[in-house]
C-alpha positions as CSV (number, residue, x, y, z in Angstrom):
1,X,94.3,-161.7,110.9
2,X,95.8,-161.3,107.9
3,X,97.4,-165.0,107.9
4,X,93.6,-165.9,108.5
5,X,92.5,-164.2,105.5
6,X,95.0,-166.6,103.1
7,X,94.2,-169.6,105.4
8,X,90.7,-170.5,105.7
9,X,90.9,-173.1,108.6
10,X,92.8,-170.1,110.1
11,X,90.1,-168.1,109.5
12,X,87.3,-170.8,110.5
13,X,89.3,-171.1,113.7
14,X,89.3,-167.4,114.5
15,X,85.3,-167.7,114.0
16,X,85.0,-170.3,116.2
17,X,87.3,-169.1,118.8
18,X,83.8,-167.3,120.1
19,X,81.7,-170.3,119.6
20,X,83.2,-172.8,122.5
21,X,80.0,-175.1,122.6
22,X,80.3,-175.8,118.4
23,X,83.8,-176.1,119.2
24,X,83.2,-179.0,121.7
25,X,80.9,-179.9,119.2
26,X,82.9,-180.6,116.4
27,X,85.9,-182.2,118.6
28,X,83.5,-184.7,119.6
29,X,81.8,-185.1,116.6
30,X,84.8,-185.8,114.3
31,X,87.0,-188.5,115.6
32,X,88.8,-190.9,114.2
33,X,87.5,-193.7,113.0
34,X,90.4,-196.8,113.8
35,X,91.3,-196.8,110.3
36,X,92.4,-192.8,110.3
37,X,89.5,-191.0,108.6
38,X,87.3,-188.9,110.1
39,X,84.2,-191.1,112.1
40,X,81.8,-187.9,110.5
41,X,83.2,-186.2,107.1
42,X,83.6,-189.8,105.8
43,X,79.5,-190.7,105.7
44,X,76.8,-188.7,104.1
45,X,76.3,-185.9,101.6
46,X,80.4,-185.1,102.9
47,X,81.0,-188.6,102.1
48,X,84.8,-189.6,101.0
49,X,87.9,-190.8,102.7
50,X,89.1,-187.5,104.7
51,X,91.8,-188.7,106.5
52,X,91.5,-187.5,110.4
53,X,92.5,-185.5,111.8
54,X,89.7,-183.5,109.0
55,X,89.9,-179.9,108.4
56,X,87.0,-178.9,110.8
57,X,88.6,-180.6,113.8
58,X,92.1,-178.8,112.7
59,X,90.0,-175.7,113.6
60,X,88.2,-176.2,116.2
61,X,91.5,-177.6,118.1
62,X,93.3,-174.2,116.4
63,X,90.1,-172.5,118.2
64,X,91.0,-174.2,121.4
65,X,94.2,-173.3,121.3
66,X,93.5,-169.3,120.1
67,X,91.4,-169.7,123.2
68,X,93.4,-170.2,126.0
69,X,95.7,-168.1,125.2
70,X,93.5,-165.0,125.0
């Protein structure tokens, strides 16, 4: 955990390791857009060109991954 502690999608991703339905959540939610920036963090108060893949679906695929091979 201590590579989580530097790295805080690392550590978001060991959070939401637990939390599979916000996982599906966010890799639903934040998709590319067809012009590679993320369909959610690019609109409202987040609003700005984050290019996709964003750093929430970085952890939540990272969460995925931590996840299956528990």
């Amino acid at each position: 955990m201590s590579g989580a502690k530097r790295d805080p999608i690392a550590a978001l991703a060991v959070f939401l390791t637990g939390q599979p339905t916000a996982v599906a959540r966010l890799l639903a939610d934040h998709v590319d857009d067809g012009r590679g920036y993320c369909r959610v963090c690019s609109v409202g108060a987040q609003r700005g060109n984050h290019t996709w893949p964003c750093s929430l679906h970085a952890a939540a695929t990272a969460a995925t991954h931590r996840r299956r091979s528990q």
